[in-house]
N, CA, C and O atoms as CSV, one atom per row, in Angstrom:
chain,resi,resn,atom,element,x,y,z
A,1,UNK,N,N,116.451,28.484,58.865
A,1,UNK,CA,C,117.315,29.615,58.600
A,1,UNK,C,C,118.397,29.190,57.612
A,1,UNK,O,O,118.946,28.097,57.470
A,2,UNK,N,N,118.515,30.054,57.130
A,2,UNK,CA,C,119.786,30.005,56.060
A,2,UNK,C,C,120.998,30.102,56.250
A,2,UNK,O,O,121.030,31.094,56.979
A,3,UNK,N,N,122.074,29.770,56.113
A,3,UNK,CA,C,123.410,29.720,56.797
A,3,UNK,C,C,124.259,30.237,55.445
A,3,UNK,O,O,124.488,29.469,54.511
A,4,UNK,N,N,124.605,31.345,55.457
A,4,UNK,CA,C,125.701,31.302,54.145
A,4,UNK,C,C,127.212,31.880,54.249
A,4,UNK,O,O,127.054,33.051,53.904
A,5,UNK,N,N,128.067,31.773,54.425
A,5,UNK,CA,C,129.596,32.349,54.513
A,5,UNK,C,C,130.207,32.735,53.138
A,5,UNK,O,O,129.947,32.315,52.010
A,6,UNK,N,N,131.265,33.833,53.653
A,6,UNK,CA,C,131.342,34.403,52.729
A,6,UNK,C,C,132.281,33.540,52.017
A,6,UNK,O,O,132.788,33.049,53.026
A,7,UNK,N,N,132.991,32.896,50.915
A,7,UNK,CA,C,134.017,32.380,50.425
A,7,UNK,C,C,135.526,32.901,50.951
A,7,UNK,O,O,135.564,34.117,51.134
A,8,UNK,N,N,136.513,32.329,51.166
A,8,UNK,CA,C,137.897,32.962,50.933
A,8,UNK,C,C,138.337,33.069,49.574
A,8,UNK,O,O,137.948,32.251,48.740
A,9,UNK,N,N,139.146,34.045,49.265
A,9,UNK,CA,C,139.514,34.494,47.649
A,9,UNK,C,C,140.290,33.257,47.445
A,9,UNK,O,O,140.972,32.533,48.171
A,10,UNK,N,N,139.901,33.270,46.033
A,10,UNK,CA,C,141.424,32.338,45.095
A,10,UNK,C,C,141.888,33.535,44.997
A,10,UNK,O,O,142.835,33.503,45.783
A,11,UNK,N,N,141.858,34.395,44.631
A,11,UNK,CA,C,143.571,35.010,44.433
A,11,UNK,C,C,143.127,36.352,45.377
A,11,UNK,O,O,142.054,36.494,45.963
A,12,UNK,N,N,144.133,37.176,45.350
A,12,UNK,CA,C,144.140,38.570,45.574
A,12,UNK,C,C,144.980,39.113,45.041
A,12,UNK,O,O,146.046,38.500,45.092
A,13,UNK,N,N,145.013,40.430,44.296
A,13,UNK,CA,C,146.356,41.317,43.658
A,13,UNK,C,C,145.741,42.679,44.247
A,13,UNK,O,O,144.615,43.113,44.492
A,14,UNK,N,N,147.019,43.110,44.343
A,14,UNK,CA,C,147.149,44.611,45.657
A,14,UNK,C,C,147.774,45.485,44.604
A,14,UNK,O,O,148.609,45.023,43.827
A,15,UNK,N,N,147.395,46.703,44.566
A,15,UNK,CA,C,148.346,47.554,43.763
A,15,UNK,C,C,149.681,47.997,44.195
A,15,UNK,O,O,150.012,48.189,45.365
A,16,UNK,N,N,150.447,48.148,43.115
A,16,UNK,CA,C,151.926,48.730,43.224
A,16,UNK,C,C,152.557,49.888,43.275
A,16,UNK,O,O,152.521,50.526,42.223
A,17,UNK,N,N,153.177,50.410,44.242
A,17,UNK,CA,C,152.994,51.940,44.116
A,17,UNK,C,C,153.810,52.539,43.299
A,17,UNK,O,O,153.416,53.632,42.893
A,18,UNK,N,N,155.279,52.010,42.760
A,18,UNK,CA,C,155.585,52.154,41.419
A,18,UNK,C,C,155.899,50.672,40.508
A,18,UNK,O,O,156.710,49.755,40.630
A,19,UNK,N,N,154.863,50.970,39.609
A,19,UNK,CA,C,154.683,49.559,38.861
A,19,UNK,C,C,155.841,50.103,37.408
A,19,UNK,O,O,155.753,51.072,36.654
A,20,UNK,N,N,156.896,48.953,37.491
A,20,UNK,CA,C,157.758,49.008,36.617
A,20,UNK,C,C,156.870,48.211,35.158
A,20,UNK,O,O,156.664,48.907,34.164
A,21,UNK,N,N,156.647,47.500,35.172
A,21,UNK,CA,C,155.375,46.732,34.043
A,21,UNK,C,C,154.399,47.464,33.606
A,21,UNK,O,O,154.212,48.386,34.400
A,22,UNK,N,N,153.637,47.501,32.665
A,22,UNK,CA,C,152.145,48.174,31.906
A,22,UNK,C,C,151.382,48.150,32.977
A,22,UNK,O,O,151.711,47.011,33.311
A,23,UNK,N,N,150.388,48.571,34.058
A,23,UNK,CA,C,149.496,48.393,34.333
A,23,UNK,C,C,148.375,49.423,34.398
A,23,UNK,O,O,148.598,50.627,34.271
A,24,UNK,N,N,147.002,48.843,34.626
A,24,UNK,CA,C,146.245,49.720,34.827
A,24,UNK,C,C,145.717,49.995,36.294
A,24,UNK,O,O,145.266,49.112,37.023
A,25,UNK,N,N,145.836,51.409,36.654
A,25,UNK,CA,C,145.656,52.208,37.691
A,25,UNK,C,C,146.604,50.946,38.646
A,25,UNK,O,O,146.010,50.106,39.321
A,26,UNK,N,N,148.146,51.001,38.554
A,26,UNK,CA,C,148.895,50.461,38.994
A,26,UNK,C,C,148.491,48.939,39.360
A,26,UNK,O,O,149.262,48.242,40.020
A,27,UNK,N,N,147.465,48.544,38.980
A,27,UNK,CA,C,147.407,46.772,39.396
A,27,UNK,C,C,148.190,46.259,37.937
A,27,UNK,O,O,147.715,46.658,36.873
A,28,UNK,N,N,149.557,45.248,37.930
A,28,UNK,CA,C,149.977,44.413,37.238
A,28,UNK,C,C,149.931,42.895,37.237
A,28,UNK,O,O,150.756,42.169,36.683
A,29,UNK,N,N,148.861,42.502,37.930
A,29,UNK,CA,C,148.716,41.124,38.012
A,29,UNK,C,C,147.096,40.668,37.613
A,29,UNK,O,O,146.477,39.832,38.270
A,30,UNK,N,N,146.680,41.196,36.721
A,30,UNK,CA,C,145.826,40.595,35.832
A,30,UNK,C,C,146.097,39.542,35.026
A,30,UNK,O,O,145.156,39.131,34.348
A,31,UNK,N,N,147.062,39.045,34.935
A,31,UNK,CA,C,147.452,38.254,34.588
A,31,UNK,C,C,146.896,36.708,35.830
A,31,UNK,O,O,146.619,35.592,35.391
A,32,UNK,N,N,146.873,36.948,36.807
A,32,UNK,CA,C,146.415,35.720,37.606
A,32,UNK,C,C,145.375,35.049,37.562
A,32,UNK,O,O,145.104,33.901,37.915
A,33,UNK,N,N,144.539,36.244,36.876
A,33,UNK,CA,C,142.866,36.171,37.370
A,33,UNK,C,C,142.490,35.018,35.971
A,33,UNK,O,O,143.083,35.260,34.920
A,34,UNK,N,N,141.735,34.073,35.994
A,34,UNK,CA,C,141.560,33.581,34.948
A,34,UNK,C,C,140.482,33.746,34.004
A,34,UNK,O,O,139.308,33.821,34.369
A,35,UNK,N,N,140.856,33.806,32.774
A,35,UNK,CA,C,139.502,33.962,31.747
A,35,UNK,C,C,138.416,33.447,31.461
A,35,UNK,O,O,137.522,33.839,30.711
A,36,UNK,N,N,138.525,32.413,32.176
A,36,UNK,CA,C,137.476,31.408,31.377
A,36,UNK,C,C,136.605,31.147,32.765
A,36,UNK,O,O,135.541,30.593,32.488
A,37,UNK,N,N,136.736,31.345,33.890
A,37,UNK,CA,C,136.189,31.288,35.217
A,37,UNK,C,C,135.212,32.239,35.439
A,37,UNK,O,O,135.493,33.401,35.144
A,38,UNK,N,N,133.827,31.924,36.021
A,38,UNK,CA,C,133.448,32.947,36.549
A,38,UNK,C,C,133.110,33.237,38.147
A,38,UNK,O,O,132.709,32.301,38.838
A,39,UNK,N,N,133.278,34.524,38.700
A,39,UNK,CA,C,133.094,33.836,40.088
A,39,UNK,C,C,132.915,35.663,40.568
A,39,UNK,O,O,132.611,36.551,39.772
A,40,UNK,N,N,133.202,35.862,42.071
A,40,UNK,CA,C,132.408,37.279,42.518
A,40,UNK,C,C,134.181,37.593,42.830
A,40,UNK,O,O,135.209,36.960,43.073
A,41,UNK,N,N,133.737,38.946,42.643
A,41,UNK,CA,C,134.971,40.054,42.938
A,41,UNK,C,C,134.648,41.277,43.513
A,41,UNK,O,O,133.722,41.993,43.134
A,42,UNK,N,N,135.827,41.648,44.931
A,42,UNK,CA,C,135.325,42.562,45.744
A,42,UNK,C,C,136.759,43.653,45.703
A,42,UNK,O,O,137.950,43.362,45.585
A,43,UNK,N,N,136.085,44.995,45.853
A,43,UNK,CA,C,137.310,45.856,45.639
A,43,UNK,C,C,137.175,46.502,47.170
A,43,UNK,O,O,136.222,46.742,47.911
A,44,UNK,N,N,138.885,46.689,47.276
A,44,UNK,CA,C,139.102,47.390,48.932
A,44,UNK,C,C,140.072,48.329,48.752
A,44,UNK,O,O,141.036,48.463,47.998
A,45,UNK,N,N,139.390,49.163,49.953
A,45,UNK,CA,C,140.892,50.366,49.541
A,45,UNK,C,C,142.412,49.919,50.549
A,45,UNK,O,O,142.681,48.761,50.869
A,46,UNK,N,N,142.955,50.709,50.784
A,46,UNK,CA,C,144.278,50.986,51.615
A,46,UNK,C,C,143.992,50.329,52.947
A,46,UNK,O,O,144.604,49.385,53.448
A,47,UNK,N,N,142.753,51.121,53.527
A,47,UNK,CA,C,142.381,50.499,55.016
A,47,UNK,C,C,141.489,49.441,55.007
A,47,UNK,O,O,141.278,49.009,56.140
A,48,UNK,N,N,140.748,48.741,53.910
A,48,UNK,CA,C,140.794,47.514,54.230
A,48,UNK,C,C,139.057,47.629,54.171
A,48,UNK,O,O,138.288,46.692,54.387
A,49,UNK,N,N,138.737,48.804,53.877
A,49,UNK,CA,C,137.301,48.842,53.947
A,49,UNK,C,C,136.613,48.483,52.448
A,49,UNK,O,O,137.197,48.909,51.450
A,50,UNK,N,N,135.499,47.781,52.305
A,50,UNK,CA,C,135.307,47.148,50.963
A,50,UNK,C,C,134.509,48.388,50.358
A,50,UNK,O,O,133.572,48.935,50.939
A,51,UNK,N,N,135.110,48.830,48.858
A,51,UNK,CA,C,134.404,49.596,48.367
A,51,UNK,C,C,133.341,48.881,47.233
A,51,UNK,O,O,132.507,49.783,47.151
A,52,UNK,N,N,133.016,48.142,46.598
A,52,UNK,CA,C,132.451,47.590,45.657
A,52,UNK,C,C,132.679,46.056,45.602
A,52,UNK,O,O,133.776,45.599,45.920
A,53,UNK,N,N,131.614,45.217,45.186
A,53,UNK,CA,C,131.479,43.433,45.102
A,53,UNK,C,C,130.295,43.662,43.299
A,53,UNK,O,O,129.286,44.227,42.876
A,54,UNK,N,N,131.166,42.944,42.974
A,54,UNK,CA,C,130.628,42.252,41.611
A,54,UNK,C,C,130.886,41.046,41.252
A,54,UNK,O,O,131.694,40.309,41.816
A,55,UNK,N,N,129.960,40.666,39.925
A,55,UNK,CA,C,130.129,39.227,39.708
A,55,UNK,C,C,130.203,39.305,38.415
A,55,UNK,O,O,129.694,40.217,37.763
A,56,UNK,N,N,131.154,37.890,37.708
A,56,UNK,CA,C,130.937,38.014,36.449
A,56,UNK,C,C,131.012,36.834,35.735
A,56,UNK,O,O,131.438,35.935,36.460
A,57,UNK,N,N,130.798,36.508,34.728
A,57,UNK,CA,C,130.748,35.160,33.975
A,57,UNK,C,C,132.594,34.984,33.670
A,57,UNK,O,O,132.983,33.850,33.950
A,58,UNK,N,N,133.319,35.606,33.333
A,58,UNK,CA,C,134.366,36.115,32.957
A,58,UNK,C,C,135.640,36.959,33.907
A,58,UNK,O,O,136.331,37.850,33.412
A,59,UNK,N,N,135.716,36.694,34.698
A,59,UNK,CA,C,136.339,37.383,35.404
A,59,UNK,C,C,137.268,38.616,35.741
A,59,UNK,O,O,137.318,39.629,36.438
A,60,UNK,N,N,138.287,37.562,34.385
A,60,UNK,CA,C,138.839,39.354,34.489
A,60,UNK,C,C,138.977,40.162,33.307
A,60,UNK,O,O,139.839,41.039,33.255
A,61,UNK,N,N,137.779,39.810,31.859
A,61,UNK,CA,C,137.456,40.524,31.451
A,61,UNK,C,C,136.511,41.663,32.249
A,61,UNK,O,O,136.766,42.863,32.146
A,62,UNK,N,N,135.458,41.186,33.007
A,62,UNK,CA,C,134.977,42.065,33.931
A,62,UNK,C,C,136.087,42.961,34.209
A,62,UNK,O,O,136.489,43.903,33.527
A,63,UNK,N,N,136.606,42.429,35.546
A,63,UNK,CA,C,137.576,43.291,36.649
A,63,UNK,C,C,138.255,44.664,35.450
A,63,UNK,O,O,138.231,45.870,35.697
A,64,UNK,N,N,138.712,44.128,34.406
A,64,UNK,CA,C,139.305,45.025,33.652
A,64,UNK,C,C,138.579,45.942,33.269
A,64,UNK,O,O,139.160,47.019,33.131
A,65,UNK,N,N,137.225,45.913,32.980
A,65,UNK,CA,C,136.159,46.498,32.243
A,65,UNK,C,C,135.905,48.001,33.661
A,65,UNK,O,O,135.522,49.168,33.577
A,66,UNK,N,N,136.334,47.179,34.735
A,66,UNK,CA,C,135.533,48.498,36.412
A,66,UNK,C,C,136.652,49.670,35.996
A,66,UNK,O,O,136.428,50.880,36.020
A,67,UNK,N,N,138.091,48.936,35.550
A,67,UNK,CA,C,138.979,50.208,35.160
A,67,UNK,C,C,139.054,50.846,34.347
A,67,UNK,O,O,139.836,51.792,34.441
A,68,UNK,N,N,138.135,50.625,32.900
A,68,UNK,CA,C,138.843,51.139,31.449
A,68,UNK,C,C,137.421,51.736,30.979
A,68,UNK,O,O,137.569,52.715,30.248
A,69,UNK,N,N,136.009,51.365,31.234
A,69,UNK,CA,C,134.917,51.910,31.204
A,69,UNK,C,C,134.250,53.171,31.297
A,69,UNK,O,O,133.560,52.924,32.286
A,70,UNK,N,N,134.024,54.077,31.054
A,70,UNK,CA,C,133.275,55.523,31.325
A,70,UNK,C,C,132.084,55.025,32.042
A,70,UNK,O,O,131.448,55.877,32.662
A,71,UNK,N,N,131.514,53.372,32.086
A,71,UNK,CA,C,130.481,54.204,32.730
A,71,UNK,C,C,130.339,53.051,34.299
A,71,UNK,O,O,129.353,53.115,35.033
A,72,UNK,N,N,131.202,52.335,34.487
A,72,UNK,CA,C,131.392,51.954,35.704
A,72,UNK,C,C,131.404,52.462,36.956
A,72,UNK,O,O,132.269,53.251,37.337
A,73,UNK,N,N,129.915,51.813,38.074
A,73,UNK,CA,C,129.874,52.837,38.827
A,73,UNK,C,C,130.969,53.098,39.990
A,73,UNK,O,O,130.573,53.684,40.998
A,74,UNK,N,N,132.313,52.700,39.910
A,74,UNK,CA,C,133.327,52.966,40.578
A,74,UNK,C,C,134.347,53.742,39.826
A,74,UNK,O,O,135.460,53.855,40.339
A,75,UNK,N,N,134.100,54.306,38.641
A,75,UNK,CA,C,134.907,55.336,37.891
A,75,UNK,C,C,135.122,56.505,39.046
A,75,UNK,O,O,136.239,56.503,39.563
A,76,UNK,N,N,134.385,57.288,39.409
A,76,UNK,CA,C,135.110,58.047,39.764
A,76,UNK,C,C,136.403,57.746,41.099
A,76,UNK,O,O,137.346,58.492,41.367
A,77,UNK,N,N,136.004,56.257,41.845
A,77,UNK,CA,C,136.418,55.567,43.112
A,77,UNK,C,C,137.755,54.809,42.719
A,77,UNK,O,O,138.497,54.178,43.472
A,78,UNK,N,N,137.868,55.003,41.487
A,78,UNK,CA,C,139.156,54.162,40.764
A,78,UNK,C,C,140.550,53.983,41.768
A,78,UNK,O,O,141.142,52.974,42.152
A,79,UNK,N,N,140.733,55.127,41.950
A,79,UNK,CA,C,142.153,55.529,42.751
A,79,UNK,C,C,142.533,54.971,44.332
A,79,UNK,O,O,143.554,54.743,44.981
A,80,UNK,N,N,140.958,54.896,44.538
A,80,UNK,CA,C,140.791,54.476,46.131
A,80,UNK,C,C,140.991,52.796,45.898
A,80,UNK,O,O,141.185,52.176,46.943
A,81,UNK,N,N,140.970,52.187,44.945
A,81,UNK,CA,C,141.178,50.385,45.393
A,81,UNK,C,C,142.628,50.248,45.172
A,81,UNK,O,O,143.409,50.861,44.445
A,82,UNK,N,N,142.784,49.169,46.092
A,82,UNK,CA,C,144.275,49.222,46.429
A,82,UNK,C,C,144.084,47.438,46.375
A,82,UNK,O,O,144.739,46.767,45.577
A,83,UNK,N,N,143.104,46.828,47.334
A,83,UNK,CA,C,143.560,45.736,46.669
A,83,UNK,C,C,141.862,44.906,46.103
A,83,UNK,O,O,140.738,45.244,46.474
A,84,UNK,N,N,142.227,43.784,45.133
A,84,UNK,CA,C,141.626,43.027,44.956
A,84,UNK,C,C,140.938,41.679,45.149
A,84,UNK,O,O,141.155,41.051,44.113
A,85,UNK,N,N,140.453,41.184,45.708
A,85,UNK,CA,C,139.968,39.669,46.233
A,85,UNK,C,C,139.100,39.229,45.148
A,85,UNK,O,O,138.227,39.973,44.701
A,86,UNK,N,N,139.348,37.781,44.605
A,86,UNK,CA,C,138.584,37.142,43.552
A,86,UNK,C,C,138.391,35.522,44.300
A,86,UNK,O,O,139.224,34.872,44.932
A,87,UNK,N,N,137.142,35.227,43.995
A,87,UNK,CA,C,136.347,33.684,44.267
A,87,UNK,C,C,135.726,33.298,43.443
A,87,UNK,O,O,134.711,33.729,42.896
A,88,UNK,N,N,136.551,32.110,43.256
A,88,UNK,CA,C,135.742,31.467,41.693
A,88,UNK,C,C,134.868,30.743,42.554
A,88,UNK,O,O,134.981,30.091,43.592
A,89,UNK,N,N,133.516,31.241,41.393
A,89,UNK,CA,C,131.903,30.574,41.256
A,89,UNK,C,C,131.700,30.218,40.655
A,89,UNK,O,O,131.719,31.104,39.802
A,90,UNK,N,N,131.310,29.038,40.032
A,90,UNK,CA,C,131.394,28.791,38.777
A,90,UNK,C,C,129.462,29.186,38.321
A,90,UNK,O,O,128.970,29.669,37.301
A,91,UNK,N,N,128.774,28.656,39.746
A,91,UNK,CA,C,127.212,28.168,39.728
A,91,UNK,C,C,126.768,30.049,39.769
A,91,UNK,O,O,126.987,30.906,40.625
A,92,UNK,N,N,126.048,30.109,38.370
A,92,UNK,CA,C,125.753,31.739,38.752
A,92,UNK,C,C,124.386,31.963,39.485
A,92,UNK,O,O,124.220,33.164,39.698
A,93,UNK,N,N,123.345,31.174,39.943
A,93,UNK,CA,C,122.880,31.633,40.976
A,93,UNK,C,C,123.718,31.422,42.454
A,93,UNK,O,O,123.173,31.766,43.503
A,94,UNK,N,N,124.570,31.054,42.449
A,94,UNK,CA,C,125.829,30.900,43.909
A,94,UNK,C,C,125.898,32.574,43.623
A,94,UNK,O,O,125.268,33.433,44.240
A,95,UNK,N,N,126.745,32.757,42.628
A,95,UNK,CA,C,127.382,34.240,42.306
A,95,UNK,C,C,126.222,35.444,42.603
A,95,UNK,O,O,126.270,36.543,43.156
A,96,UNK,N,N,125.155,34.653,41.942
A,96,UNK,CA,C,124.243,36.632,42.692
A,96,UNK,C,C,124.089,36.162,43.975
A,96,UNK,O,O,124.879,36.884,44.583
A,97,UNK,N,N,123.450,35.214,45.025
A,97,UNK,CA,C,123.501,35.002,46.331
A,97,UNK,C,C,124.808,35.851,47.233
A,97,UNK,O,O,124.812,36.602,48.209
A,98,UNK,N,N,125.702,35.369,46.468
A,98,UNK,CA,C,126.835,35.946,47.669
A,98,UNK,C,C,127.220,37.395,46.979
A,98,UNK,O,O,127.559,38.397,47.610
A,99,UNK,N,N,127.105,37.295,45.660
A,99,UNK,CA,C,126.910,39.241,45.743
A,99,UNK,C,C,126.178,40.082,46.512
A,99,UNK,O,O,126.623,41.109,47.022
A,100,UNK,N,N,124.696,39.543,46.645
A,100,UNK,CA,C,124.068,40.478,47.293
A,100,UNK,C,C,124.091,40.330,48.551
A,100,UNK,O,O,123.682,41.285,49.212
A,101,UNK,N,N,124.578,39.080,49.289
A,101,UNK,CA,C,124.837,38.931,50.688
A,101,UNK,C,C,125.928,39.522,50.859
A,101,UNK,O,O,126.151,39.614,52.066
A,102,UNK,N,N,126.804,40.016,50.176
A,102,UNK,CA,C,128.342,40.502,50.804
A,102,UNK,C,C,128.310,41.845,50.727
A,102,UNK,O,O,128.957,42.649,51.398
A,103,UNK,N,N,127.341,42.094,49.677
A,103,UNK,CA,C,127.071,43.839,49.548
A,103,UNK,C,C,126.256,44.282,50.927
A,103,UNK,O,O,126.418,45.431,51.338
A,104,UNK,N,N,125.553,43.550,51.500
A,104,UNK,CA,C,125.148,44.326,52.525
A,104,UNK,C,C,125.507,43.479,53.812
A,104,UNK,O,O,125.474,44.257,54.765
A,105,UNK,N,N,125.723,42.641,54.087
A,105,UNK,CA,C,126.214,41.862,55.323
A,105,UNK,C,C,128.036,42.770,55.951
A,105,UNK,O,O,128.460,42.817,57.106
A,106,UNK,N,N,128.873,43.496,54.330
A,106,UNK,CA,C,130.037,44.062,54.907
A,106,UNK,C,C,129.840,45.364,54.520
A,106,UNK,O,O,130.817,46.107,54.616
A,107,UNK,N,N,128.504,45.953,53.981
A,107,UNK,CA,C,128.002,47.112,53.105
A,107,UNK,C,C,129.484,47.855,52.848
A,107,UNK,O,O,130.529,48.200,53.400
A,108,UNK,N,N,128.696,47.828,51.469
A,108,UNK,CA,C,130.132,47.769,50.238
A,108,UNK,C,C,129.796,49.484,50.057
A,108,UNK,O,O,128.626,49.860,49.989
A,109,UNK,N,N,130.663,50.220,50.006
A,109,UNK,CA,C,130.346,51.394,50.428
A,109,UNK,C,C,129.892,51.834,48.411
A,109,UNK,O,O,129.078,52.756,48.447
A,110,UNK,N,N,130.072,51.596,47.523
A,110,UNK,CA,C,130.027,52.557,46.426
A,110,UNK,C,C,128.758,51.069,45.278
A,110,UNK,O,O,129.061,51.063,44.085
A,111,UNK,N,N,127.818,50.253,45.590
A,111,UNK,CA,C,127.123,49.544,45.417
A,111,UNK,C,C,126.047,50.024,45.625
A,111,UNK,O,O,125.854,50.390,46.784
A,112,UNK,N,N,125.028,50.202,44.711
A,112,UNK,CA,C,123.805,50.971,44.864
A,112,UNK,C,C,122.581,49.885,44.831
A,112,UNK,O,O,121.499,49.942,45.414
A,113,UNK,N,N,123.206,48.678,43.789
A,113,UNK,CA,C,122.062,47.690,43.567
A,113,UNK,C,C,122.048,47.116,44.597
A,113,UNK,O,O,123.093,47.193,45.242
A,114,UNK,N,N,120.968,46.355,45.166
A,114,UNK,CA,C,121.003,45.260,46.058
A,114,UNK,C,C,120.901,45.599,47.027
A,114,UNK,O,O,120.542,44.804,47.895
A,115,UNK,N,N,121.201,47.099,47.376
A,115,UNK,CA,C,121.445,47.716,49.052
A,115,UNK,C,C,120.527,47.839,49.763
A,115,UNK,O,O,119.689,48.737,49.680
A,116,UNK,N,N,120.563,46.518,50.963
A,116,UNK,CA,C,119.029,46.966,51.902
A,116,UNK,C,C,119.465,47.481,53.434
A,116,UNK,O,O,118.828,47.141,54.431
A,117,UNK,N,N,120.462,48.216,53.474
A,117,UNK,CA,C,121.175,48.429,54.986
A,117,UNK,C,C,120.902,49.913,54.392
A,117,UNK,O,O,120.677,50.596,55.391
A,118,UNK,N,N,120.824,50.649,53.368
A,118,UNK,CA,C,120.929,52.153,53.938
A,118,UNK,C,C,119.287,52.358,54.365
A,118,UNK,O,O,118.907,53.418,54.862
């Protein structure tokens, strides 16, 4: 049998409910996330329930890309993430493993790929 756990985040940034700084859809700490890292990222709303897990070579060119995109499939879910959790991966078969294990082991409610729980 296979044994796999989920990582704890290197970072997390939570949105601000009035953000005095530039941000987008009130998160101002893009700034933490690093560029050159790649690793899996999971979005949660208010209560804590996970709406979406992705992975990326890039991190928070990704993360930035789920907010500013037309065709990201959490565009219309934008408003509902409140906070962010990031785990650097560097190994990208690590990164799809625990994508698709976290998408359905905490079923990520707005994730269509990968989904074998509905």
């Amino acid at each position: 049998m296979i044994k796999i756990e989920i990582p704890e985040p290197n970072i997390t940034i939570t949105k601000q409910d009035r953000p005095e700084l530039s941000n987008i859809y009130g998160f101002t700490d893009f700034h933490l996330i690093p560029r050159d890292k790649g690793g899996i990222f999971m979005f949660y709303n208010i209560n804590d329930e996970l709406l979406f897990v992705g992975k990326a070579r890039k991190l928070r060119q990704r993360i930035k890309k789920h907010f500013e995109d037309n065709v990201s499939p959490i565009k219309p879910h934008r408003d509902e993430v409140y906070t962010i959790d990031i785990c650097i991966v560097e190994e990208p078969m690590e990164r799809e493993i625990y994508e698709t294990y976290i998408i359905n082991k905490l079923q990520a409610k707005y994730n269509i790929d990968k989904v074998f729980f509905r």
